[in-house]
LUMGU-652175 format. One record per residue: x negated, y negated, z of N, C-alpha, C in turn; residue in one letter. Coordinates in steps of 0.02 Angstrom, whole numbers, plus 50000, padded with zeros to 5 digits. Layout:
XYZXYZXYZa
...
END
This chain:
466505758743888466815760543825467575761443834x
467915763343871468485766643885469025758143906x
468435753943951468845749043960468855746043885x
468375745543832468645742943774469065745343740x
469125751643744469785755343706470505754443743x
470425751443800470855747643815470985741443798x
470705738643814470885731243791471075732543720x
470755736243665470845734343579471595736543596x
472065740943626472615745643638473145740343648x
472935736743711473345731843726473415728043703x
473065723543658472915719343603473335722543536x
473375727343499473535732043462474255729843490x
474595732243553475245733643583475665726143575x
475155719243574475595712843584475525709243507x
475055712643467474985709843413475755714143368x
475925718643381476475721343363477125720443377x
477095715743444477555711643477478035719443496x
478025724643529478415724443553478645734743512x
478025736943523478025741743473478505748143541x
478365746843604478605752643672479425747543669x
479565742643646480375741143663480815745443628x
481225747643673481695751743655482355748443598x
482475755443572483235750743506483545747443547x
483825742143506484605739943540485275744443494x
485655744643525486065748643503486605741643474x
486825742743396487255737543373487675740943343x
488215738043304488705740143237488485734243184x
488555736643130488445733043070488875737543020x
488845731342961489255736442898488945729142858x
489045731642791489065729542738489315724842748x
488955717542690489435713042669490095713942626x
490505711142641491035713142598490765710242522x
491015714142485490915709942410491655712342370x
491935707042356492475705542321492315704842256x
492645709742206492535706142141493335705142107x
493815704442131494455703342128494875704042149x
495015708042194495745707142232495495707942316x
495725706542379495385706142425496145706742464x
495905711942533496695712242576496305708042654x
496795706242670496665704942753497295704542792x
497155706242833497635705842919497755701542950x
498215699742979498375694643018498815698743088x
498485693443154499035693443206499775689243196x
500325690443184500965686343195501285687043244x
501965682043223502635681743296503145681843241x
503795686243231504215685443223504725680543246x
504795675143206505285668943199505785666943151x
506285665743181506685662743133506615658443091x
507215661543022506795658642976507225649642967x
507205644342918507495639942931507735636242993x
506975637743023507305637843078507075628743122x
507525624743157507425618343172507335618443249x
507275610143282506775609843344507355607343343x
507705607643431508095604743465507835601143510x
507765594943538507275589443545507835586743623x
507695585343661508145583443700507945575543719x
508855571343693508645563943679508395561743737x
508685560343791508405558143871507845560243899x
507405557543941507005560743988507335562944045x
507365566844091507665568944151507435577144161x
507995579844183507985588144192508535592444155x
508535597844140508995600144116509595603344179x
509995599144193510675600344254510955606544228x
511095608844152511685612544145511395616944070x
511595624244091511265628344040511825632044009x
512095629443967512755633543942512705639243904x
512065641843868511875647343836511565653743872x
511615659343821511385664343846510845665443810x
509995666743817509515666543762509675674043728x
509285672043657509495675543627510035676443593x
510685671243588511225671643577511365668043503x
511935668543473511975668343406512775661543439x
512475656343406512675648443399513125647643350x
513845643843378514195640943305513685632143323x
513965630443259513985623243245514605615843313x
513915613143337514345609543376514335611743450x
514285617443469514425620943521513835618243569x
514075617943630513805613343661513015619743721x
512455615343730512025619643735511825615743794x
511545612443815511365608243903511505602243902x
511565599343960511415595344002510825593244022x
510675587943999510155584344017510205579344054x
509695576444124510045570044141509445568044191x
509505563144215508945560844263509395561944332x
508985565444378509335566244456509345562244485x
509135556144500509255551644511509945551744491x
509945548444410510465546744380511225551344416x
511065555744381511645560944440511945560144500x
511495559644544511595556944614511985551644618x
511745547744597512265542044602512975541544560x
512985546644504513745543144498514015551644561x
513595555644563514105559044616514235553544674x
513885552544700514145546044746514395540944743x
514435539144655514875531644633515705535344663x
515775541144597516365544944631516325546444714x
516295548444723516365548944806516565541544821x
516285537644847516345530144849517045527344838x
517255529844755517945526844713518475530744768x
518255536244770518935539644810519075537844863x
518455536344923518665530844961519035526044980x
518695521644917519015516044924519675515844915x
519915520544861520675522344835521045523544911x
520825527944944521255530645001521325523245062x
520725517945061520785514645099521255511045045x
521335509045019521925503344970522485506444984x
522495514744990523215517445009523545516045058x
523165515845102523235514845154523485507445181x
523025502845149523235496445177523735492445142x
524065496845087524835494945031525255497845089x
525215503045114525495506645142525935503645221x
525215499245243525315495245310525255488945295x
525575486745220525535479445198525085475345240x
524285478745231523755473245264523475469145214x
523195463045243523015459545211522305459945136x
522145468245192521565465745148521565471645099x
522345470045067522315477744996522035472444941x
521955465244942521945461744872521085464344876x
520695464944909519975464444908519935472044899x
520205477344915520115485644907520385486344837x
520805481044812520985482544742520415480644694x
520255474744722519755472944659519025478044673x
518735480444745518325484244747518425492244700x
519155492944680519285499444659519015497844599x
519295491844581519265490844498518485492044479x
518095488544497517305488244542517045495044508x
517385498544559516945505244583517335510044517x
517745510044503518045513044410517565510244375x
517545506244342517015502144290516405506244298x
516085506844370515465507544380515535514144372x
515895520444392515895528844373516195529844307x
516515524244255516595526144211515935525944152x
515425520244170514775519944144514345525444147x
514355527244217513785532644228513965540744186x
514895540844195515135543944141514725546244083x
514875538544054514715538143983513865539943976x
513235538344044512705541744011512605546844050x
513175550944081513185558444109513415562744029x
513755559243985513895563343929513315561343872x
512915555743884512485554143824511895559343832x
511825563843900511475571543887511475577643885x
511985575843853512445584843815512145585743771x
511785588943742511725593343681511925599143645x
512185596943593512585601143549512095604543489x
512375610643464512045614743408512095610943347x
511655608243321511735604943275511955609343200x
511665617143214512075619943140512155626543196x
512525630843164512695639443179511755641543171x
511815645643198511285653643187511155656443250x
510655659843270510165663543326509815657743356x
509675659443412509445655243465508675657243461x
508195652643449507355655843466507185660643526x
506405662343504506285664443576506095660743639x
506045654643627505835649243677506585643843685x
506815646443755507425639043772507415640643829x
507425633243866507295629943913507695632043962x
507605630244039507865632544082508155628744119x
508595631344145509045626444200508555623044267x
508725616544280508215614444337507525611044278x
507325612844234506515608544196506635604144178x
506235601144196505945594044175505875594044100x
506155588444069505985584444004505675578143985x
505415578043937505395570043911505715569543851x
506125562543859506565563543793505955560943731x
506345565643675506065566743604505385568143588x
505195571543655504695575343646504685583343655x
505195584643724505075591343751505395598243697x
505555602243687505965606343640506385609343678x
506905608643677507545613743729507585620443681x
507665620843622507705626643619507655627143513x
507525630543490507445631243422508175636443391x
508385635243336508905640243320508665638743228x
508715645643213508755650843153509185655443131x
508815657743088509195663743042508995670743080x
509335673843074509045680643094508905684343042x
508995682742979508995688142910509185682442864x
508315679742827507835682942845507325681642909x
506845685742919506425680642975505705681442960x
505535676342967504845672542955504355676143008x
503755677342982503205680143018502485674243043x
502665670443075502015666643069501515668243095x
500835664943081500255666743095499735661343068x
499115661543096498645656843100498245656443020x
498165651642988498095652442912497815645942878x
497095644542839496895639842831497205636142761x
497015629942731497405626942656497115632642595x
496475634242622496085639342570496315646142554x
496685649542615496895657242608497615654942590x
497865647742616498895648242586498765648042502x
498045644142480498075643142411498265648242371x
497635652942388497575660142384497995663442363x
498545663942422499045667842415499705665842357x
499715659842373500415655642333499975657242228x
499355659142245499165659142184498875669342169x
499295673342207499215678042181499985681342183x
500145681942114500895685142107500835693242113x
500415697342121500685703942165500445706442233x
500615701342276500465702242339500785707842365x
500745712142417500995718642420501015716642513x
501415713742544501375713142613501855716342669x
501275720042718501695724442748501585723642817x
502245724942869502075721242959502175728442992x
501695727643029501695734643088501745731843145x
502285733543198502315731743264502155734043300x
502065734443378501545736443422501625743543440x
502555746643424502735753143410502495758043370x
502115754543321501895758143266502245757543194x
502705755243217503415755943156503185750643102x
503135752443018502795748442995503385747542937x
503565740942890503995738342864503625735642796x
503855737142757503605731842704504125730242649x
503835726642604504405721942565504175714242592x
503825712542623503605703142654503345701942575x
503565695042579503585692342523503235682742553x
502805680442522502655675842538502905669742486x
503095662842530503585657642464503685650942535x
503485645142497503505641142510502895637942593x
502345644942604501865644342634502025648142704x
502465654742697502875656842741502725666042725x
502795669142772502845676342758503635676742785x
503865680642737504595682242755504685689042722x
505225693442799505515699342777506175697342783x
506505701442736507275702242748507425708042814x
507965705642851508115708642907509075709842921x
509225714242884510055713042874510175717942933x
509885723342949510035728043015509825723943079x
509485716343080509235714643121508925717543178x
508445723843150507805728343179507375722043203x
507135718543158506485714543198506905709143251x
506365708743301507055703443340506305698443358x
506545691543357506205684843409505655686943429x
505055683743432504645683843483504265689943486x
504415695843436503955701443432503255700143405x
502585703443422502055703643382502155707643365x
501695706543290501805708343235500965709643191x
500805716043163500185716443113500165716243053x
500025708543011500155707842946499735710442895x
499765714742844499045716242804499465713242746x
499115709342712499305708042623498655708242585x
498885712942558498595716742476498595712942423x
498005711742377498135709942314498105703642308x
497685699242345497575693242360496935690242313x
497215686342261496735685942206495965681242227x
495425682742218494785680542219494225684742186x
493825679342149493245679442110492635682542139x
492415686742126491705686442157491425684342225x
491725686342265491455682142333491135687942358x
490715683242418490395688642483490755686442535x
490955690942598491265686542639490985691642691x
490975687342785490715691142811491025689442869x
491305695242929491735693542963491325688443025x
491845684243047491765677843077491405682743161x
491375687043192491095688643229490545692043218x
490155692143142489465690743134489055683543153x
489425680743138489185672743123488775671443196x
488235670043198487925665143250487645658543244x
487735653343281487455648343278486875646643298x
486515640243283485665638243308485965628243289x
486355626643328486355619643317486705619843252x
486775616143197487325614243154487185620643096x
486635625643103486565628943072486725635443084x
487095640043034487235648243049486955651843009x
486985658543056486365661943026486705669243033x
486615675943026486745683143041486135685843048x
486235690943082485635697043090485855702043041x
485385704243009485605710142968484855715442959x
485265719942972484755728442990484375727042907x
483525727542928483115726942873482565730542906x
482685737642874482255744942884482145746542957x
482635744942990482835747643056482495741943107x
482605739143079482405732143134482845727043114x
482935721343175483295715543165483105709743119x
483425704643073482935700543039483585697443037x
483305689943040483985685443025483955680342975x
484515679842946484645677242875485045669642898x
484775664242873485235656742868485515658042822x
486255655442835486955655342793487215649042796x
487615648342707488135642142699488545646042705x
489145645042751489995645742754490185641342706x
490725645642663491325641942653491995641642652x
492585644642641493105644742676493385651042701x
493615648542761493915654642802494425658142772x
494685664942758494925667042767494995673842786x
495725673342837495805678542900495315677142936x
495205683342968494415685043009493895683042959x
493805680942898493325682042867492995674542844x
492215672342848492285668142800491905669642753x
491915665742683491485664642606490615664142639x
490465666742610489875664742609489395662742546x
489385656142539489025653742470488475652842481x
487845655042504487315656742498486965658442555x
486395663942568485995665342599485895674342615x
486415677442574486665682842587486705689842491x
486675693942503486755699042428487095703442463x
487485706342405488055711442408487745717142448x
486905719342436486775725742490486445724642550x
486505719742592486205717842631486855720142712x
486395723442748487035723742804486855719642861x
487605718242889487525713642940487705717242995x
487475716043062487595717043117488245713143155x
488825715143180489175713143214489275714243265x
488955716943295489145718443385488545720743413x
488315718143489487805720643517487285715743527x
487465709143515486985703743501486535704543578x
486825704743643486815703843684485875701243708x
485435708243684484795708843692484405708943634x
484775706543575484515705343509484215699943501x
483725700843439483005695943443482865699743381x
482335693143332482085694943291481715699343283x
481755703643254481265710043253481365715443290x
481905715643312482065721543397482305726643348x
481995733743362482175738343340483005740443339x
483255743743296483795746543299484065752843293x
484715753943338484965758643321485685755643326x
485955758443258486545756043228486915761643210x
487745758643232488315763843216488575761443183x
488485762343098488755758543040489445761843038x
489825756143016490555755943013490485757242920x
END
């Protein structure tokens, strides 16, 4: 008898799949549900604004670094040297060579020898030939093509280039300056189509700024004390970002199964997973057009030992 009240027990224990497994411990929260205005965050970099690519024409190295980074550029003002070492080498040695030869021609005017007519024409020779290399020792100068601030990225003395590909160095505005950040055609729509955006940048100090104004597919603050400088990160939140009715659910819910995504979401303290259509990203977030209701919560963290049906214990956000 006792062994059958075992067996029905154990039977009982696997038909329940799993009734002695302990919770998994997750976070979940709510789907978001938007019924008109929607904020999100962004990581940025403070950049200049108007700001253009300095392209260096030649392939070679950069020989000569006439700037200081960080530095504020007139128009024209001359910024590296570019050149192939090779190239270099040899007119240092074309010169070397010319002077030579000059001193031997001095020499043999000097001791009316015969052979100044052949050191003359070798001079002529060897001029022609250092005045060429000249001319493409200067065809890799690069000059500032307008005034402003120097980016946070310019090149270094001694690197390698390829011409009209590599970037020597970017120059901008300092006031205003541009905040960029990673952003799909669906969230720029968004934004260019909500007129009271409210956008504000917090830096890693804490120090938080607002007045960003978005125009022409760009976040821009004005910066006349030039407080924000180059190359800072930056925490963007903008407010007031117009959308209809959506559900959206952050992109580190999302799991995949082959071309299909799906979420786990806490249903009476157990795991259960829901197939989802995505549709456009924005921020951390994407749309979700079907598979999902406004009270349904999703699990975002903890997947690790998660499985359909695995008990939970959840620290709702």
């Amino acid at each position: 008898m006792r062994k059958i009240f075992l067996l029905i027990c154990a039977a009982a224990i696997f038909i329940a799949g799993c009734s002695n497994e302990p919770p998994v411990t997750v976070s979940a929260e709510k789907v978001l549900a938007v019924k008109d205005s929607l904020s999100l965050t962004h990581e940025g970099i403070i950049s200049p604004s108007n700001e253009i690519k300095i392209f260096s024409p030649v392939s070679g190295n950069v020989m000569e670094k006439y700037i200081e980074d960080d530095a504020d550029i007139s128009e024209r003002q001359m910024l590296f040297k570019v050149d192939d070492l090779k190239s270099h080498e040899d007119y240092l040695q074309a010169k070397k060579e010319l002077a030579e030869t000059m001193t031997a021609l001095s020499k043999a005017l000097v001791e009316n020898n015969s052979a100044a007519l052949e050191l003359q024409r070798e001079v002529k020779e060897k001029q022609a030939l250092v005045q060429r290399l000249e001319e493409e020792e200067a065809s890799g100068i690069i000059y500032a093509p307008k005034a402003g601030r120097l980016g946070e990225k310019v090149a270094s003395r001694g690197m390698p280039v390829v011409g009209n590909e590599t970037v020597l160095a970017t120059i901008g505005n300092i006031n205003p300056v541009v905040v960029k950040f990673e952003t799909t055609d669906a969230e720029s729509k968004l934004l260019a189509a909500s007129p009271a955006l409210k956008i504000s940048l917090k830096l890693t100090d804490g120090t938080t700024y607002t007045g960003g104004r978005f125009k022409d597919g760009a976040i821009i603050f004005d910066n006349p004390n030039e407080i924000l400088h180059f190359g800072a990160t930056a925490q963007i939140t903008i407010d007031g970002i117009n959308i209809q009715n959506a559900l959206l659910v952050p992109k580190s819910a999302i799991r995949q199964n082959g071309a299909e995504n799906f979420v786990y979401i806490n249903k009476n303290g157990e795991s259960a997973i829901k197939k989802i259509r995505l549709g456009d990203k924005l921020g951390n977030y994407f749309i979700v057009e079907d598979g999902l209701t406004a009270d349904d919560v999703i699990i975002t963290d903890g997947f690790e030992n998660l499985r359909e049906g695995s008990p939970l214990n959840v620290n709702d956000k």
